[in-house]
C-alpha positions as CSV (number, residue, x, y, z in Angstrom):
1,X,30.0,-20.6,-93.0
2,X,29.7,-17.5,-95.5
3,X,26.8,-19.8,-97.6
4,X,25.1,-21.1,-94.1
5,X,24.8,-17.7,-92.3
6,X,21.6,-16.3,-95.2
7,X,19.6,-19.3,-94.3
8,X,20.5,-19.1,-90.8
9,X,19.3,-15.4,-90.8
10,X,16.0,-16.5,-92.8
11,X,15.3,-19.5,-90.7
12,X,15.9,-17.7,-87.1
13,X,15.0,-14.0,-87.7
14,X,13.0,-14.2,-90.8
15,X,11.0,-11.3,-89.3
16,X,13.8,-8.8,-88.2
17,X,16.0,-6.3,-89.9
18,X,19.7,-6.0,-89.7
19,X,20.5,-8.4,-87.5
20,X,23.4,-10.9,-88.3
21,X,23.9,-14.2,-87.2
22,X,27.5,-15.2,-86.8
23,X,27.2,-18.6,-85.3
24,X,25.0,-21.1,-83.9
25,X,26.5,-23.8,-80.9
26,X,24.7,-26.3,-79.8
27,X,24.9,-28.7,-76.8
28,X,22.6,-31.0,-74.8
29,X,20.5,-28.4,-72.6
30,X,21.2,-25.0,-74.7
31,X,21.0,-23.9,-78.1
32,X,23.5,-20.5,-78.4
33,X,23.0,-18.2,-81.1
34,X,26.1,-15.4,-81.3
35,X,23.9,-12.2,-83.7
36,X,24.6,-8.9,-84.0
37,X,22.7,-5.8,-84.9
38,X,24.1,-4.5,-88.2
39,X,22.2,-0.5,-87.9
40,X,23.8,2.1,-88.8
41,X,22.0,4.8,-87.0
42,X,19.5,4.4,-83.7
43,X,17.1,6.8,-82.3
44,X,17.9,8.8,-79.0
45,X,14.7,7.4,-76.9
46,X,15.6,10.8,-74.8
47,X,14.8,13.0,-77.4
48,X,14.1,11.2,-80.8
49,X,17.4,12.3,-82.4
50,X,19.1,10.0,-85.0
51,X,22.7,9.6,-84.3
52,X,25.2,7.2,-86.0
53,X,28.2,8.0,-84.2
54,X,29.3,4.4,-81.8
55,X,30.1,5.1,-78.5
56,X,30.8,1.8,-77.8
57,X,29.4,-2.3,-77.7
58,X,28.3,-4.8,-75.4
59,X,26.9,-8.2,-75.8
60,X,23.2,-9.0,-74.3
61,X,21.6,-12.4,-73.8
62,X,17.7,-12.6,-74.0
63,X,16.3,-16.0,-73.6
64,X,14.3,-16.8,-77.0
65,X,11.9,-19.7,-77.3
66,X,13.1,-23.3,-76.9
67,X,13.5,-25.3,-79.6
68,X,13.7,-29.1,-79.7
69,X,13.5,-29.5,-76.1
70,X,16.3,-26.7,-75.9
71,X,16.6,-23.6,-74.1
72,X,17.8,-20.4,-76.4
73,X,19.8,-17.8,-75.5
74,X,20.7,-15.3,-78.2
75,X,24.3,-13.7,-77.7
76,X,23.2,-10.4,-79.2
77,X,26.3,-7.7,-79.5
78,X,24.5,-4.3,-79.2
79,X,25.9,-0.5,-79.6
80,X,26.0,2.3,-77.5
81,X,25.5,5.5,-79.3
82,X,26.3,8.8,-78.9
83,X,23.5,11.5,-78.5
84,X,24.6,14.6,-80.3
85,X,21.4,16.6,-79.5
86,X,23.1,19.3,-77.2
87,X,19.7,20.1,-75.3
88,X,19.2,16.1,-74.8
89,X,19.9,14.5,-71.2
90,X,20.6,11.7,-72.7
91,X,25.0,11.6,-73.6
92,X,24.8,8.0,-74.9
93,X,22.1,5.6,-75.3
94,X,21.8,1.5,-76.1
95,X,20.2,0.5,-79.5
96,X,17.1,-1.5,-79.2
97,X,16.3,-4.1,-82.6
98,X,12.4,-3.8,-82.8
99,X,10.9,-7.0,-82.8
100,X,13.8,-8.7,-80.9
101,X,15.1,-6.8,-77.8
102,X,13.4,-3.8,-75.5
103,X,14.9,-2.0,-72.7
104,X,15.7,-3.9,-69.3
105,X,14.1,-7.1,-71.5
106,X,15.8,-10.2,-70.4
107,X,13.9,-12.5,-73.0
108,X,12.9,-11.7,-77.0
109,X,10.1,-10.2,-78.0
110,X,8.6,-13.3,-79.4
111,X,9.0,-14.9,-76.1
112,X,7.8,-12.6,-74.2
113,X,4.6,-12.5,-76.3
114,X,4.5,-16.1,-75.8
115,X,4.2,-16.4,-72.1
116,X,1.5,-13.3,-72.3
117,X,-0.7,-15.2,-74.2
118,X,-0.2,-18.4,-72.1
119,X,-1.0,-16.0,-68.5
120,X,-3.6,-14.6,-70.5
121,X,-5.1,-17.7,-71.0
122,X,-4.2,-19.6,-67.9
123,X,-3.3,-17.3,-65.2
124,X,-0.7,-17.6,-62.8
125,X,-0.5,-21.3,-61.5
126,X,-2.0,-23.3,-64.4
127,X,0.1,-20.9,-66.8
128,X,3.7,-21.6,-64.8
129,X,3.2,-25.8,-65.0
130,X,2.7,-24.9,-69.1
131,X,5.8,-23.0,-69.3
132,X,7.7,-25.4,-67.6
133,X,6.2,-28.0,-69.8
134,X,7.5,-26.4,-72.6
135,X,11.0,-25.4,-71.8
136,X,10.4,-21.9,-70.6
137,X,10.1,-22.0,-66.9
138,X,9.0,-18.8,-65.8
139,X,7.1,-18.2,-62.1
140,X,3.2,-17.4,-61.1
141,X,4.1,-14.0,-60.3
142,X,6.4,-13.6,-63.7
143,X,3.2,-14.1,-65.7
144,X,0.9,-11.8,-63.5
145,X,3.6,-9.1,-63.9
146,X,3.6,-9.5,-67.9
147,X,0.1,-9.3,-67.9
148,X,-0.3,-6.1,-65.9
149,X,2.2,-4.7,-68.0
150,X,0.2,-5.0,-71.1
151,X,-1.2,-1.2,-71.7
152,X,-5.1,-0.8,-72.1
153,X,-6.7,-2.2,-75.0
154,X,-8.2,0.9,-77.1
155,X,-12.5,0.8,-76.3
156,X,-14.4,1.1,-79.3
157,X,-17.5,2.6,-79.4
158,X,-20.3,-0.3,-80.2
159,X,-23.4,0.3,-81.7
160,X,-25.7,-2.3,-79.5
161,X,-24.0,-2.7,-76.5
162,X,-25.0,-5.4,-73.6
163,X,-24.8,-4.5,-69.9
164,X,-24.7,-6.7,-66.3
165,X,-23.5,-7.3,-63.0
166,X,-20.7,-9.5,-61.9
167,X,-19.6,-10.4,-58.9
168,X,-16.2,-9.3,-57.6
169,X,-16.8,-11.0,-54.4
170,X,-20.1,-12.2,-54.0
171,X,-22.8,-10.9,-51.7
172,X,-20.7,-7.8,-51.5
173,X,-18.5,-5.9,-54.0
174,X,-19.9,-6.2,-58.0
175,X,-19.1,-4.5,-61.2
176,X,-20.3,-4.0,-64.6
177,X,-19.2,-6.0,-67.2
178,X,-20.3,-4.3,-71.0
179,X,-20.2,-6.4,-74.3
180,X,-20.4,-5.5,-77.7
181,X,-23.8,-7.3,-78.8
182,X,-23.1,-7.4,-82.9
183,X,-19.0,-8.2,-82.7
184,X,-19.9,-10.4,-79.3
185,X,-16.8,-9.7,-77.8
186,X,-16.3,-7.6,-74.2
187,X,-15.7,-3.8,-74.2
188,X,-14.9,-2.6,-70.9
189,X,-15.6,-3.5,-67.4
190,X,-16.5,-1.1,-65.0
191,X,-15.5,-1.2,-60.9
192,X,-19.1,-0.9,-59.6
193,X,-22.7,-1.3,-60.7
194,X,-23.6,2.3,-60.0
195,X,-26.0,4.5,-62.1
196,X,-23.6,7.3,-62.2
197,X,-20.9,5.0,-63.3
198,X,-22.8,3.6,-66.2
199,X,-23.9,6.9,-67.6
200,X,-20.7,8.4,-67.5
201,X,-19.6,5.9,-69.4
202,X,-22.1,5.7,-71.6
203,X,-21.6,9.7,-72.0
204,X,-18.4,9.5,-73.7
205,X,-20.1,7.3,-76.6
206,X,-23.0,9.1,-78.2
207,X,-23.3,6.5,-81.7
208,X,-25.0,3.9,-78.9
209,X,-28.4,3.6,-80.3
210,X,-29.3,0.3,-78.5
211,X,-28.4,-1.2,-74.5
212,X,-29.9,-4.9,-73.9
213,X,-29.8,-4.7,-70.2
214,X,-31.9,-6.6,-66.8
215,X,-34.6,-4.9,-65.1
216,X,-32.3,-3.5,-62.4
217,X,-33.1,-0.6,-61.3
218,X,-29.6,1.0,-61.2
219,X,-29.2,-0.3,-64.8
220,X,-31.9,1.4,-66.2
221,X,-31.5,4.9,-64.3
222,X,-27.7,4.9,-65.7
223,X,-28.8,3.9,-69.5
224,X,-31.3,7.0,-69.0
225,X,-29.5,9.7,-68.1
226,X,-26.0,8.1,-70.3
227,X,-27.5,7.4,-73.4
228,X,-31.0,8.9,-73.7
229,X,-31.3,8.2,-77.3
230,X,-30.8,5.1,-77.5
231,X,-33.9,2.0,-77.3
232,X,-33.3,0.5,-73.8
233,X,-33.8,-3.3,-74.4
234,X,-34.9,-5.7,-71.3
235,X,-33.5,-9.0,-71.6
236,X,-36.5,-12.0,-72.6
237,X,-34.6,-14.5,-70.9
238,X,-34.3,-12.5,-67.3
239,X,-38.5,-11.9,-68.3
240,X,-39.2,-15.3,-68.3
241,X,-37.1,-16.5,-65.4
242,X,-38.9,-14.0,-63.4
243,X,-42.4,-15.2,-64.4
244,X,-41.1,-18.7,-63.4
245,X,-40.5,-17.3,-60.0
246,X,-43.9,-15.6,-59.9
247,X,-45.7,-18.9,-61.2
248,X,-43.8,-21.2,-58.8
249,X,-44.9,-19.2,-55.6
250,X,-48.3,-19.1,-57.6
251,X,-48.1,-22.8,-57.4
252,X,-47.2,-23.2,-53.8
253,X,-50.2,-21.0,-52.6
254,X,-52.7,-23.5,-54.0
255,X,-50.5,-26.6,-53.3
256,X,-53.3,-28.3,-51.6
257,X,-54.9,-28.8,-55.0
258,X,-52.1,-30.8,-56.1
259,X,-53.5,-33.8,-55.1
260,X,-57.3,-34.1,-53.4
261,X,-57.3,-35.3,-49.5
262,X,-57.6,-38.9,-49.4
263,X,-60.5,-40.7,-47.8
264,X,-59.8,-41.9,-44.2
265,X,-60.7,-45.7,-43.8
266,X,-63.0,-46.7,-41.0
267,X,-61.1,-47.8,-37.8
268,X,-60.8,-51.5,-37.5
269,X,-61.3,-52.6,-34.0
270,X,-57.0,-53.8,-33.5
271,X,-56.5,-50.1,-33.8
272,X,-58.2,-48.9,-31.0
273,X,-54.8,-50.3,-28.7
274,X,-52.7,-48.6,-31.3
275,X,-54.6,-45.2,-31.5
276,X,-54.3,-45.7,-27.5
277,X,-50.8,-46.0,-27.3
278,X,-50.4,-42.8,-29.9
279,X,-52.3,-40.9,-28.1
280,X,-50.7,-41.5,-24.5
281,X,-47.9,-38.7,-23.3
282,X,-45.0,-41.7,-24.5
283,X,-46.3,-41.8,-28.2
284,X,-45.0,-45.1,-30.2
285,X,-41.7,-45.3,-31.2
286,X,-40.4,-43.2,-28.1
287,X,-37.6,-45.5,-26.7
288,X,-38.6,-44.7,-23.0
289,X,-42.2,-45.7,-23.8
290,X,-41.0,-48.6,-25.2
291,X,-38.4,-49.8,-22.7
292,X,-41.8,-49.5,-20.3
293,X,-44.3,-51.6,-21.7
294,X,-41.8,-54.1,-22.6
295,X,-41.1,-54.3,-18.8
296,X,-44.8,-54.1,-17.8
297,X,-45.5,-57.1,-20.2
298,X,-42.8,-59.2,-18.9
299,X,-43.4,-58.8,-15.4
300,X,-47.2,-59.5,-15.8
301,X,-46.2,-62.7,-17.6
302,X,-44.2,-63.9,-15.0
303,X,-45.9,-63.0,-12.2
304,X,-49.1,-65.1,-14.5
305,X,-47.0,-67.8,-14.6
306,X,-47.2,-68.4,-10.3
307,X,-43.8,-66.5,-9.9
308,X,-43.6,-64.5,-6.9
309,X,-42.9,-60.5,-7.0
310,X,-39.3,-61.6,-5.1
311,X,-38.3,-64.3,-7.5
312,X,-39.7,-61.5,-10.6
313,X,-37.1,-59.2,-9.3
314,X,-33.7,-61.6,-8.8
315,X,-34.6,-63.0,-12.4
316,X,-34.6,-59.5,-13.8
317,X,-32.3,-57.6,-11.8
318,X,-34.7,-55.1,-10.6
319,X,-35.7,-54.0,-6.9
320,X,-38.4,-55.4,-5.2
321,X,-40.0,-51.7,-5.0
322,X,-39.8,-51.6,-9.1
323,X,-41.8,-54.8,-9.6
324,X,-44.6,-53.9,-7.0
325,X,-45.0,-50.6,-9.1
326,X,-45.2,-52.5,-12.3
327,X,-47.7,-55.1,-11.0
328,X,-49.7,-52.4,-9.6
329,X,-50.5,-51.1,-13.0
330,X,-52.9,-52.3,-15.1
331,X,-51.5,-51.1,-18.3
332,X,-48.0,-49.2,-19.2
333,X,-49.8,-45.7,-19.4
334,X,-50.6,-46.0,-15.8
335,X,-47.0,-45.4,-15.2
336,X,-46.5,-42.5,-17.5
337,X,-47.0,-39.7,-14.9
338,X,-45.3,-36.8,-13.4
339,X,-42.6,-35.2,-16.3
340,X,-44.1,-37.2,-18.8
341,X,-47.5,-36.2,-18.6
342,X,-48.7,-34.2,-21.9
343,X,-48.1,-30.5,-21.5
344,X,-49.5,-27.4,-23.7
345,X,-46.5,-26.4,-25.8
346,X,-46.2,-23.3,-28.1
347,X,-46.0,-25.8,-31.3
348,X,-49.6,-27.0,-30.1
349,X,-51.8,-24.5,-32.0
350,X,-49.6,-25.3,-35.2
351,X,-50.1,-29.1,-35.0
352,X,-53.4,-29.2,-37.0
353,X,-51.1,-27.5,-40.0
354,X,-48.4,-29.6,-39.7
355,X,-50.9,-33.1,-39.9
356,X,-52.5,-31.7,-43.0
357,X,-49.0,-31.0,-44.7
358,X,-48.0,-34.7,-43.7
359,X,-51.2,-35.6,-45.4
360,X,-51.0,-33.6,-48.5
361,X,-47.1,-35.3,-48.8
362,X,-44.4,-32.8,-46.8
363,X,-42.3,-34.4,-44.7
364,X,-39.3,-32.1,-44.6
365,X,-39.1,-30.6,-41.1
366,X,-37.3,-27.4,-42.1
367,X,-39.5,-26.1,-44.6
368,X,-43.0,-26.7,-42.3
369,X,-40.9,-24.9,-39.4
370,X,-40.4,-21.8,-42.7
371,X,-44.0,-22.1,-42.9
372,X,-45.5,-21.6,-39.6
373,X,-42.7,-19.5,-38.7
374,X,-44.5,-17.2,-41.5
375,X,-47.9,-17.8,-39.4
376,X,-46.0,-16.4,-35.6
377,X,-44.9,-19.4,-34.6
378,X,-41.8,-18.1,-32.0
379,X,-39.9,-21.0,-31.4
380,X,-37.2,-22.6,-33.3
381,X,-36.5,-25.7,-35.6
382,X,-35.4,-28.1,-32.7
383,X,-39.7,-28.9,-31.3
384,X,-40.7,-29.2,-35.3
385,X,-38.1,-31.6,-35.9
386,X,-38.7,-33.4,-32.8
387,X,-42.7,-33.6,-33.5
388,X,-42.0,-34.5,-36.9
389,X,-39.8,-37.3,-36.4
390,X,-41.6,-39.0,-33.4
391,X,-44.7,-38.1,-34.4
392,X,-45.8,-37.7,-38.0
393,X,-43.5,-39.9,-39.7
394,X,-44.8,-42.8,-37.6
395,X,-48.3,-42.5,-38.7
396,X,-49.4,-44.1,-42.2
397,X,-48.6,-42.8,-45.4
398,X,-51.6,-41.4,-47.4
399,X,-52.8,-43.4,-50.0
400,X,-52.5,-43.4,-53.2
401,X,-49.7,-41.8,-55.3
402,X,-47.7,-39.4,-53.7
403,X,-48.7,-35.5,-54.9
404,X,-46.1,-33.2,-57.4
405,X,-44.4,-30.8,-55.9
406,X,-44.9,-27.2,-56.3
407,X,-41.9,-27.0,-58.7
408,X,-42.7,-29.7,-60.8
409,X,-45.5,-28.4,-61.4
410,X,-44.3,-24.5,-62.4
411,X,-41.7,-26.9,-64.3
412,X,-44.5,-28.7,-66.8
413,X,-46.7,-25.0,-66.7
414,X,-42.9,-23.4,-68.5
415,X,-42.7,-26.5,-71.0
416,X,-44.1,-26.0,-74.2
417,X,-47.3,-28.9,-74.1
418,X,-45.5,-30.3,-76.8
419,X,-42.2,-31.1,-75.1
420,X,-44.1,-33.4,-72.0
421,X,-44.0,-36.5,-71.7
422,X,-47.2,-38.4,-71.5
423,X,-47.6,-38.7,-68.2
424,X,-46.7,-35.3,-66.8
425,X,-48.9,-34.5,-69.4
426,X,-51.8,-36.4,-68.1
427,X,-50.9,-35.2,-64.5
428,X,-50.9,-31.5,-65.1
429,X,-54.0,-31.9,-66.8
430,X,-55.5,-33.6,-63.5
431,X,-54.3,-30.6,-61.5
432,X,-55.7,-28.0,-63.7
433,X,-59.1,-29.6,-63.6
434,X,-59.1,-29.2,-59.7
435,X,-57.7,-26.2,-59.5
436,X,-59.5,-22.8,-61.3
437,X,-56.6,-20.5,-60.5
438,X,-53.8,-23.0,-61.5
439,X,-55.8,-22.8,-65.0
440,X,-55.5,-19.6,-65.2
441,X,-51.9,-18.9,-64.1
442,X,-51.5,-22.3,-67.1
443,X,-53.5,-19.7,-69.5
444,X,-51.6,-16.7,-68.4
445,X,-47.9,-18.2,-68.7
446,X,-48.7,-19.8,-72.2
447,X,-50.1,-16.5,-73.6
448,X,-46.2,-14.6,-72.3
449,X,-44.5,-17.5,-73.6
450,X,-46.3,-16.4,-77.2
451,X,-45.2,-13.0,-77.0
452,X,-41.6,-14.3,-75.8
453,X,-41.2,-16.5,-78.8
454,X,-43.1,-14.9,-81.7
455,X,-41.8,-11.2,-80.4
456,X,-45.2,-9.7,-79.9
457,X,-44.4,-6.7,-77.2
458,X,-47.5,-5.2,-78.4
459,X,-49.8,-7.3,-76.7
460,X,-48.4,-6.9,-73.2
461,X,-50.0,-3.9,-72.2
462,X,-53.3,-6.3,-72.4
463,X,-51.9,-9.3,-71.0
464,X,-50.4,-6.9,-68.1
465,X,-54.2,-6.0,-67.3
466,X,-55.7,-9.6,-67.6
467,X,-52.9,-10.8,-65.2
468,X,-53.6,-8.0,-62.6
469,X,-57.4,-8.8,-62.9
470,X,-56.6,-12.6,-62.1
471,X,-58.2,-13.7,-58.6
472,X,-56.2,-15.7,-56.3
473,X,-52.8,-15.3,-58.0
474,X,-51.2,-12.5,-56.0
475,X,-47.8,-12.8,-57.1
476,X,-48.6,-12.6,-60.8
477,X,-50.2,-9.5,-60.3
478,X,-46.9,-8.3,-58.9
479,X,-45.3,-9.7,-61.6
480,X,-47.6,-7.5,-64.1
481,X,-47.2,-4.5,-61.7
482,X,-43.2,-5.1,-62.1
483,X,-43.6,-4.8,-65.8
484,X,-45.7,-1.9,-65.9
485,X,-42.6,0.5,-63.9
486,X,-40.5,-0.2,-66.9
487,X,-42.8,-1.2,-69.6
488,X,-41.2,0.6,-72.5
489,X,-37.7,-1.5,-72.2
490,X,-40.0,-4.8,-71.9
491,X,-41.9,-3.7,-74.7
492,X,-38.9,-3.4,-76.7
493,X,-37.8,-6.7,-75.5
494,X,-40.3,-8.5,-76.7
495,X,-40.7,-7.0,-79.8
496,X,-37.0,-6.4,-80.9
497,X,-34.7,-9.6,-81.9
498,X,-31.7,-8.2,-79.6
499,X,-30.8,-10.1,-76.1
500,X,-28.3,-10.1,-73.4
501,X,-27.3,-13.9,-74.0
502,X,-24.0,-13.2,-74.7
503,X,-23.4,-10.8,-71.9
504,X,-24.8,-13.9,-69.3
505,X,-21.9,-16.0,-71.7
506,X,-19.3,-13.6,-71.1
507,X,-20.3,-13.2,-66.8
508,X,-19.5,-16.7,-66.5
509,X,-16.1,-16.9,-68.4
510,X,-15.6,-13.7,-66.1
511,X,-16.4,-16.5,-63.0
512,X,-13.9,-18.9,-64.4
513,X,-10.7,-16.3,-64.8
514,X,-11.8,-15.8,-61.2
515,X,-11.5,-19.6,-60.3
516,X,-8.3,-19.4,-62.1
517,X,-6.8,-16.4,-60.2
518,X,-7.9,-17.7,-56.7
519,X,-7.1,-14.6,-54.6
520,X,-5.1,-12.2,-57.2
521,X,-8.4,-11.3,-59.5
522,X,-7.9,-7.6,-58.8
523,X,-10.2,-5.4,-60.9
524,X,-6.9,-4.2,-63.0
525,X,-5.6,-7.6,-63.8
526,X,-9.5,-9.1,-64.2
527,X,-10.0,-6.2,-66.7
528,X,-6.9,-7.0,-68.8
529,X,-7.7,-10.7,-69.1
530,X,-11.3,-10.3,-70.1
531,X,-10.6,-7.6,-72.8
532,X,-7.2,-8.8,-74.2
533,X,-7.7,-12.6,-74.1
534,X,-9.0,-14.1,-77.7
């Protein structure tokens, strides 16, 4: 045993000093490992005094990894010392081995590290089924408990730093989330998105020269009065995702020019019953109108045939007083009276909008009722839903092919020519030739995309001007007048090679320790696994 115990020490606490194993048991379920701590002094953690006088021993047993399938449990025979510092409260105190044992620890240091870095990674849930997968059953709330006992990581103090907003709970509480741009890793995160917060922060760190941030306005007002000397940096991608939404609602302003009115066909004579029964109070397709003229036909058949109006109403199972109604009339509208007659209805004035939307290829009731509810209309989505459905969508399609859509369209203007396919190629050509503003806003969006991609900020203050000067393209203007309130941080983002790309990265991972958390992402516990996780 005297040869065995060396390699036993080397293969089981090759990191540790002065500790002893004595013996090693091993049954089915547990692996027992009887060590002892082989210090001659300890330090008083009262008062840092180094005594080496014993006061005593008792055995501990921390769990240690499993091994083998295993459990561990280290039988670990400590000392209690006596503290000979007369001023100390402190009379005796337990030894601690660094690296194996700390106070109140019921597992080893190793272990313990262990199921930190599996919560860190994994949270509470996902991280318990791992433990237990691996021998080392430990609960949800175990894991959260290690984690939020792990002390602050240390914040360096970046040179480029990258800030955004997160959400906490969307739609209502957000923080700050702040990333070193040049080592890409996270920083800090902050409990709010306020100015006063960020430029505290950014206060306490005067070697920031550079902050890649949105065009928020909190944002910007915070990196202003935190770091004033360093180059505030908006982000190209949040540039170009606004312009997208600019050139879309460009798009849908001139949407009729998507696709020219097609010709109406003269009226063949068999319509003229047709364009009758669509325009009587019952259009076509109503079930009631239907049920009607069925019964008017088949009553006027019978009665054609020599049946009489008593012998019409025992076949059919109607009264006597129905039938002479029905023969009375000439043709079903006749009987369409009373309720049923057309009324003026609120939707009326609107009707003439909704038929040219049908024509030009809309057929999605909510978004006409968005529409005219932007001209006054009062009512709600119930009558456009109705009119559309009974009316409108029995008419006949238009003809020819059907028109793009508004966001198709903003889709091809944002796509390098290059990168289209042939025939949304060939179709976005055909809708610039009928449309002189849509060429313009096509002009407009390739000349940013220029600056975006080659990093020519200096030509913005021009294409700023040409943009606000474009007729017929009010929300580009806006988008030019946007630029121009913070035109020194766009500037520099178009001309300088930093972005906030890996902030954007580091928000969603942020959204997936979220996920993983469920309900327990508190700020404290979100922090810690966002800075501390590798």
């Amino acid at each position: 045993m005297n040869e065995v115990r060396p390699e036993l020490d080397e293969l089981l606490f090759s990191s540790l000093e002065n500790v002893l194993v004595e013996s090693v048991e091993a049954t089915d379920m547990v692996v027992r490992i009887e060590a002892l701590s082989t210090a001659r002094q300890a330090t008083c953690p009262g008062c840092g005094y180094l005594s080496g006088r014993i006061h005593g021993s008792y055995l501990r047993f921390p769990h240690d990894l499993p091994t083998a399938g295993r459990s561990v449990v280290v039988a670990l025979r400590v000392r209690r010392f006596v503290c000979a510092e007369g001023s100390c409260s402190r009379k005796t105190f337990a030894e601690q081995v660094p690296g194996l044992t700390r106070r109140f620890g019921r597992r080893t240091e190793r272990l313990r590290s262990t199921l930190i870095s599996v919560g860190l990674a994994l949270a509470g849930r996902a991280g318990a089924r791992m433990t237990d997968v691996f021998g080392a059953p430990v609960s949800r709330n175990t894991l959260l408990r290690l984690i939020a006992s792990l002390p602050d990581p240390p914040v360096p103090a970046p040179r480029v730093v990258g800030v955004d907003e997160y959400a906490q709970r969307k739609g209502r509480i957000y923080g700050t989330v702040l990333v070193d741009v040049e080592t890409r890793r996270p920083i800090d995160l902050l409990p709010d998105r306020e100015a006063d917060t960020l430029a505290a922060w950014l206060a306490k760190r005067p070697g920031i020269e550079i902050v890649c941030r949105d065009r928020a306005p909190f944002f910007a007002e915070g990196a202003t009065r935190g770091a004033p000397q360093a180059i505030q940096i908006a982000d190209r991608w949040h540039l170009w995702h606004n312009l997208g939404e600019a050139a879309e609602k460009c798009v849908y302003r001139h949407r009729s020019c998507l696709h020219p009115a097609p010709a109406l066909p003269d009226e063949p004579p068999e319509q003229a019953e047709a364009e009758s029964a669509a325009s009587s109070p019952w259009p076509t397709g109503h079930r009631f109108a239907e049920r009607t003229r069925a019964k008017h036909a088949t009553i006027h058949a019978l009665l054609k045939t020599g049946h009489s109006k008593r012998s019409v109403a025992r076949q059919l199972g109607m009264t006597l007083n129905t039938i002479l109604r029905f023969s009375r009339a000439a043709t079903p509208d006749e009987l369409f009276t009373g309720q049923w007659q057309s009324r003026a209805t609120k939707l009326d004035a609107y009707k003439p909008y909704l038929d040219l939307r049908r024509q030009e290829g809309c057929t999605n009731a909510w978004k006409l009722w968005e529409e005219i509810r932007e001209q006054g209309y009062p009512d709600g989505y119930g009558n456009v839903r109705n009119y559309v459905s009974r009316t409108l969508r029995g008419k006949p399609q238009p003809v020819g092919p059907r028109p793009p859509s508004a966001r198709a369209v903003t889709r091809w203007l944002l796509t390098h020519p290059d990168a289209l396919v042939e025939s949304h190629r060939i179709q976005l050509k055909a809708v610039l030739a009928n449309c002189p503003e849509l060429d313009v806003l096509a002009k407009h969006v390739r000349a940013f995309a220029h600056m975006v991609t080659d990093l020519q900020g200096d030509q913005l203050p021009e294409w700023i001007e040409s943009a606000r000067a474009a007729t017929g393209l009010p929300s580009l203007s806006r988008f030019a007048h946007h630029l121009e309130r913070d035109l020194d941080a766009v500037v520099a983002g178009l001309s300088q090679p930093w972005n906030s790309g890996v902030v954007e990265g580091h928000v969603n991972r942020i959204k997936m320790l979220k996920r993983q958390m469920f309900g327990r992402a508190g700020f404290e516990l979100l922090r810690k696994r966002v800075l501390l996780a590798k």
